[in-house]
C-alpha positions in Angstrom: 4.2 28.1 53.0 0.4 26.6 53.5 -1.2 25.2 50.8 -3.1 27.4 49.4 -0.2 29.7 48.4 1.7 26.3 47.0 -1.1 26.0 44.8 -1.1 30.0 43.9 2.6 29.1 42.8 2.6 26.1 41.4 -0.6 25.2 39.7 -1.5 22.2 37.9 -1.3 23.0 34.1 -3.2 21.7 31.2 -0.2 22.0 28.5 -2.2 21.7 24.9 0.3 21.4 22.0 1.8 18.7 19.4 4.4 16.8 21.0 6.8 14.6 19.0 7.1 12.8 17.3 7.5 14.1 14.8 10.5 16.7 15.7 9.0 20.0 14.9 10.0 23.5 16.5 6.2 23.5 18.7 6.6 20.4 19.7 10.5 20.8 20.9 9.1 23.7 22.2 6.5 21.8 24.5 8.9 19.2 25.3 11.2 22.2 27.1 7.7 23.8 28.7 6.6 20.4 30.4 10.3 19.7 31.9 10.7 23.7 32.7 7.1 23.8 34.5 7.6 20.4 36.1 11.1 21.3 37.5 9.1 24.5 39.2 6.6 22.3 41.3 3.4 22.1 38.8 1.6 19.3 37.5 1.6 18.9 33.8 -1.0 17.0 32.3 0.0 16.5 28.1 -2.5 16.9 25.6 -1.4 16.0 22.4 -2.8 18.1 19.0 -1.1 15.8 17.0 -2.7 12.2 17.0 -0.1 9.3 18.0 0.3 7.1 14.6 -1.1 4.2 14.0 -4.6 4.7 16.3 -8.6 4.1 15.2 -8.0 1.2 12.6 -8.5 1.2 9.0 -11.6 4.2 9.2 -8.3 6.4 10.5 -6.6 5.6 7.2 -8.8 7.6 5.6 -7.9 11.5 5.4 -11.1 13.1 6.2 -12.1 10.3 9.2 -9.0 10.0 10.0 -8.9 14.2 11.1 -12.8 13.4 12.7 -11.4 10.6 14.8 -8.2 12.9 15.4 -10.2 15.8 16.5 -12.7 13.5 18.7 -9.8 11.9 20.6 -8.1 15.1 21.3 -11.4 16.9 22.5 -11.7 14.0 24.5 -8.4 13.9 26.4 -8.9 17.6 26.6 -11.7 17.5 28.6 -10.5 15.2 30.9 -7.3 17.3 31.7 -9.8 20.5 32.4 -11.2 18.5 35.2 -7.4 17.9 36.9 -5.6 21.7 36.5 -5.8 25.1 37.3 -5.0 26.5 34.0 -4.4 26.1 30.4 -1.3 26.9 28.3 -2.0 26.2 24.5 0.8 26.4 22.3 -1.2 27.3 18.7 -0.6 28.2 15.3 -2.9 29.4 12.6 -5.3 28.6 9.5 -5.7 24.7 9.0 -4.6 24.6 13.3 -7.1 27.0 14.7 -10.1 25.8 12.4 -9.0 22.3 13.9 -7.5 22.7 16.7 -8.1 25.5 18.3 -11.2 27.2 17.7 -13.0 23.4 18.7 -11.0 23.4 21.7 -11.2 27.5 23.2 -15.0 26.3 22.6 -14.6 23.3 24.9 -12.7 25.4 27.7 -14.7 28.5 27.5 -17.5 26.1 28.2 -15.8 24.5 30.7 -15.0 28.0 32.4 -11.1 27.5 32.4 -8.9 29.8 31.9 -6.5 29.5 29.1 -3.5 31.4 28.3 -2.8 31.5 24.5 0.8 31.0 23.0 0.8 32.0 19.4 2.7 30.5 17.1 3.5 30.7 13.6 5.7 33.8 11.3 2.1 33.7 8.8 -0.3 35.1 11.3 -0.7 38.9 9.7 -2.0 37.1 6.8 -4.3 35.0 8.9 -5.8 37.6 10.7 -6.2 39.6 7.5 -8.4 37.1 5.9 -10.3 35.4 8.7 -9.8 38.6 11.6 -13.4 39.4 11.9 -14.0 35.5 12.0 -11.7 34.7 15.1 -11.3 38.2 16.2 -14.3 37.4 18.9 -13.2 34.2 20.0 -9.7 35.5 20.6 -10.9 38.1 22.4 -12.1 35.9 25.3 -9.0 34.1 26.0 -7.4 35.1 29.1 -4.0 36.3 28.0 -2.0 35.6 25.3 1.4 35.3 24.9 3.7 34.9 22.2 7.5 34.5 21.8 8.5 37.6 19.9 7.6 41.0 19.8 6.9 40.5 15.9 4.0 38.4 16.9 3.1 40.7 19.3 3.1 43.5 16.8 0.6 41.8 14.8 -1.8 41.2 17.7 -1.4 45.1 18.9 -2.5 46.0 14.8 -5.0 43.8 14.3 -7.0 43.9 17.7 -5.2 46.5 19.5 -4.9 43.2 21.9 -1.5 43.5 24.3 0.1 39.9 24.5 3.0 39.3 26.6 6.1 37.6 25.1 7.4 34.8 26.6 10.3 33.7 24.5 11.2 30.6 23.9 13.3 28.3 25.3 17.1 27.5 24.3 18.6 24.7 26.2 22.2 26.5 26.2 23.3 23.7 28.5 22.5 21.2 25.9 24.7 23.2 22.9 28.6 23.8 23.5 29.8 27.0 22.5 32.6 26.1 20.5 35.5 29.6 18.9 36.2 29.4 15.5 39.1 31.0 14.1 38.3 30.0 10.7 35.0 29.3 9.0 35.8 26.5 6.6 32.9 26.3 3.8 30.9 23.8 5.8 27.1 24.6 5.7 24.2 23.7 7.8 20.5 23.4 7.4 18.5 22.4 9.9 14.5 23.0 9.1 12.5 20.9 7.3 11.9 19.9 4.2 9.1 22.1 2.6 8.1 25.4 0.6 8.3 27.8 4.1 11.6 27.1 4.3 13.2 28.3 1.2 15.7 25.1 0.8 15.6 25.4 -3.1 17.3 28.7 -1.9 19.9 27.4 0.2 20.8 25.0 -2.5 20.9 27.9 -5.1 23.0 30.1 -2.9 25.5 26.9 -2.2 26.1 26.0 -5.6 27.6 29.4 -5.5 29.5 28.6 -2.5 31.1 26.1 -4.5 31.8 27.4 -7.6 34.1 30.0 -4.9 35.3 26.9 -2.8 35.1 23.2 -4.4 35.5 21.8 -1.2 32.3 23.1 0.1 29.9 20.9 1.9 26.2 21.0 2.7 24.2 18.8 5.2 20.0 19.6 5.4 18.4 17.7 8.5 15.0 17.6 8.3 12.5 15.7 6.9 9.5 16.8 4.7 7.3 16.3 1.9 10.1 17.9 -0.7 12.8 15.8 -0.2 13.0 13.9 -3.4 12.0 17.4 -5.7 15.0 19.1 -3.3 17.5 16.2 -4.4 16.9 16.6 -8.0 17.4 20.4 -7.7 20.6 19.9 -6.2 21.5 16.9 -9.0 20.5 19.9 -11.4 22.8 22.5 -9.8 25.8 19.7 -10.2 26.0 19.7 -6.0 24.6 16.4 -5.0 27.8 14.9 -4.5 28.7 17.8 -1.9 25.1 17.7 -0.2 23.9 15.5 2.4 20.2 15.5 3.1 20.2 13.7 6.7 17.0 13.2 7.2 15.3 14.6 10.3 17.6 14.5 13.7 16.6 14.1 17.1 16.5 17.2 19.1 19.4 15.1 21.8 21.4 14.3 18.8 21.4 17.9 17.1 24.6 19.5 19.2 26.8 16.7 17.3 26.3 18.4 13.6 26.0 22.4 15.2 29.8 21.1 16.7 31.2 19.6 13.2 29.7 22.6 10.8 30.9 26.4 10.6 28.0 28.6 9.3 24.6 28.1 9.8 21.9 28.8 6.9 18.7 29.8 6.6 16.0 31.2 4.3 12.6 31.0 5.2 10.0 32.5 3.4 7.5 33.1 6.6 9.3 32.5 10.4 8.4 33.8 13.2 11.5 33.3 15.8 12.9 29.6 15.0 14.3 27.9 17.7 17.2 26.6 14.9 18.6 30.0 15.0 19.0 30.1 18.5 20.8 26.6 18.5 23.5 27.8 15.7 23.4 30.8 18.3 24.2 29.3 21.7 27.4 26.7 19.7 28.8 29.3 18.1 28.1 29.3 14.2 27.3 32.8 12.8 23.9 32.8 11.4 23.4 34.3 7.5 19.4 34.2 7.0 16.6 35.7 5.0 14.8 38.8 7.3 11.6 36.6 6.9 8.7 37.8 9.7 9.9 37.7 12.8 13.8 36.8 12.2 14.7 40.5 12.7 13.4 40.5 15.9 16.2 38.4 16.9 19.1 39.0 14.1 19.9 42.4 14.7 21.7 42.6 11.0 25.5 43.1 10.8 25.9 42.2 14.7 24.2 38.9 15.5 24.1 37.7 11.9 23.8 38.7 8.4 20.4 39.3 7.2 19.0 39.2 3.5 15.9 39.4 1.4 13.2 36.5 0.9 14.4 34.3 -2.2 17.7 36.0 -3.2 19.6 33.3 -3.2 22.5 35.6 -4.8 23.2 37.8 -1.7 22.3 34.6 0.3 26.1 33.8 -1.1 27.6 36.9 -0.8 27.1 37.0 2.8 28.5 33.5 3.4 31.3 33.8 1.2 32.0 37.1 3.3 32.3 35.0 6.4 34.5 32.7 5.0 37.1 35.3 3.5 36.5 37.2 7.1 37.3 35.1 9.8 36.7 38.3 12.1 34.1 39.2 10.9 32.7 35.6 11.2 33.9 35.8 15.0 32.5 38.6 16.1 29.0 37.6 15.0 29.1 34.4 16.6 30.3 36.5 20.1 27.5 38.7 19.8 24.9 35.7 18.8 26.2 34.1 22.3 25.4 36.6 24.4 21.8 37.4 22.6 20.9 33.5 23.1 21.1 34.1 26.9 17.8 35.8 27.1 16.4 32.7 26.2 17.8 30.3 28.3 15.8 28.5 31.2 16.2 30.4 34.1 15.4 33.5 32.8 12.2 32.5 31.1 10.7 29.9 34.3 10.0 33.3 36.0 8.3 34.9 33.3 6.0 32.0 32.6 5.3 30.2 35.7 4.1 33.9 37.3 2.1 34.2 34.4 0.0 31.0 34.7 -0.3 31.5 38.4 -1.8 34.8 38.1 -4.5 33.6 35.8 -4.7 29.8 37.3 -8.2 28.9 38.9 -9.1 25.4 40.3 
């Protein structure tokens, strides 16, 4: 193969996204990208959305400077990746991240006469587009393809700019989480999101507390971190469950597989998702899934065969479904089977050809 076709196939990518820490889904998300494009031949080149800690002295402590200095620094490293690759992949969400984020940096590449394919982000996007469409409408426009990692999002593009974006989906390291049969499902919850208003933990400690009035051995363990921790632990003092509730605190993405392997039945209740990587975790070792049908989760949770599916906030039925797994052990079973076989659409090999095809097409040195 001469060069030129190397290049064609692999080309040096400009990968824009957060990267941790902290541990949040994007930024696992990158993580997987970088190794996944380096393992097919291209240079990566990092740049971080989210600031390192701890950088531009005491001015940075100060919230408004501090996202100045922030925004200055990234445009910065930015540009200096656009003069070293053939193409851009930037990983984006919406509202406070594209007025920040994105829109200053599409600016800086568009003038830089890169192209840049587009991975949106984010189950809140309808909402985005329906107050600030005619705003970004133009600017999305001129990226050169954008991709997203379910066909919810990609719904949402089609209605609000009849744009077409490809889905990509994302990336489950199924080699990382052991798929472990269950013949029982003991009442031993998991949580794994973070700790604020999206995702509906108030709910899952609701729904629990009925859990337990059913089984007084049930347990509950929350890893994540967030700004609601200490309002989350009073609720659960409130609900008389804090003694059966462990709030671990956020988990490295190498140390997750140990809690999917010692819990049964994974929760979840977001209030705005788009396709959380969590769900595809609890997928791949084996726990069914019982979560709210928030944006994009039906996309993925086909309802009654992959998982159990309920409605935003009902924290009642949230129990019912979980308590149905518990007294069905077949039931329970055949979810997880069916979940197993659904995660393999996302593992590695089968999305490296989907992606790395894609950025060569559009790459340009």
């Amino acid at each position: 193969m001469n060069d030129t076709a190397t290049k064609q196939q692999c080309p040096a990518v400009c990968l824009v996204s957060p990267f941790p820490p902290p541990y949040g889904g994007m930024a696992i998300q990158a993580e997987k990208l970088a190794a996944l494009l380096r393992e097919q031949g291209s240079e990566v080149v990092e740049v971080r959305t989210n600031g390192a800690s701890g950088q531009g002295g005491a001015m940075a402590r100060i919230p408004g400077v501090r996202s100045i200095i922030n925004l200055a620094r990234f445009l910065r490293d930015l540009d200096s990746a656009l003069r070293r690759t053939d193409v851009v992949y930037f990983l984006s969400g919406f509202f406070n991240f594209y007025f920040w984020v994105t829109f200053p940096a599409l600016l800086l590449i568009y003038a830089r006469r890169k192209p840049v394919v587009l991975s949106a982000r984010g189950g809140d996007a309808a909402r985005f587009f329906r107050r600030y469409g005619k705003l970004v409408g133009p600017v999305l426009r001129r990226v050169d393809k954008i991709t997203t990692p379910s066909g919810f999002l990609r719904d949402v593009f089609r209605d609000a700019f009849a744009l077409e974006a490809q889905v990509i989906p994302n990336i489950a390291d199924l080699d990382q989480f052991e798929f472990r049969r269950r013949d029982q499902f003991r009442p031993r919850l998991l949580v794994t999101r973070n700790l604020e208003q999206i995702y509906g933990i108030d709910t899952v400690l609701r729904a629990f507390a009925l859990v337990r009035e059913q089984h007084p051995d049930a347990t509950l363990v929350i890893a994540g971190g967030g700004s609601l921790r200490a309002e989350l632990e009073q609720l659960a003092a409130e609900l008389k469950v804090d003694d059966a509730v462990t709030f671990h605190g956020p988990v490295s993405h190498a140390q997750i597989q140990r809690l999917y392997g010692e819990y049964d039945i994974y929760v979840n209740a977001s209030r705005i998702d788009n396709l959380p990587g969590s769900l595809l975790e609890a997928f791949a070792s084996g726990l069914p899934v019982v979560s709210t049908r928030a944006g994009g989760i039906p996309y993925m949770v086909e309802d009654g065969v992959t998982g159990m599916l309920v409605a935003v906030d009902d924290h009642q039925a949230l129990a019912e479904q979980v308590l149905r797994i518990i007294d069905d052990p077949a039931l329970g079973l055949a979810l997880a089977d069916a979940a197993y076989a659904e995660s393999q659409k996302y593992a590695r090999k089968n999305v490296a050809p989907q992606l790395v095809n894609l950025l060569a097409q559009h790459a340009r040195p």
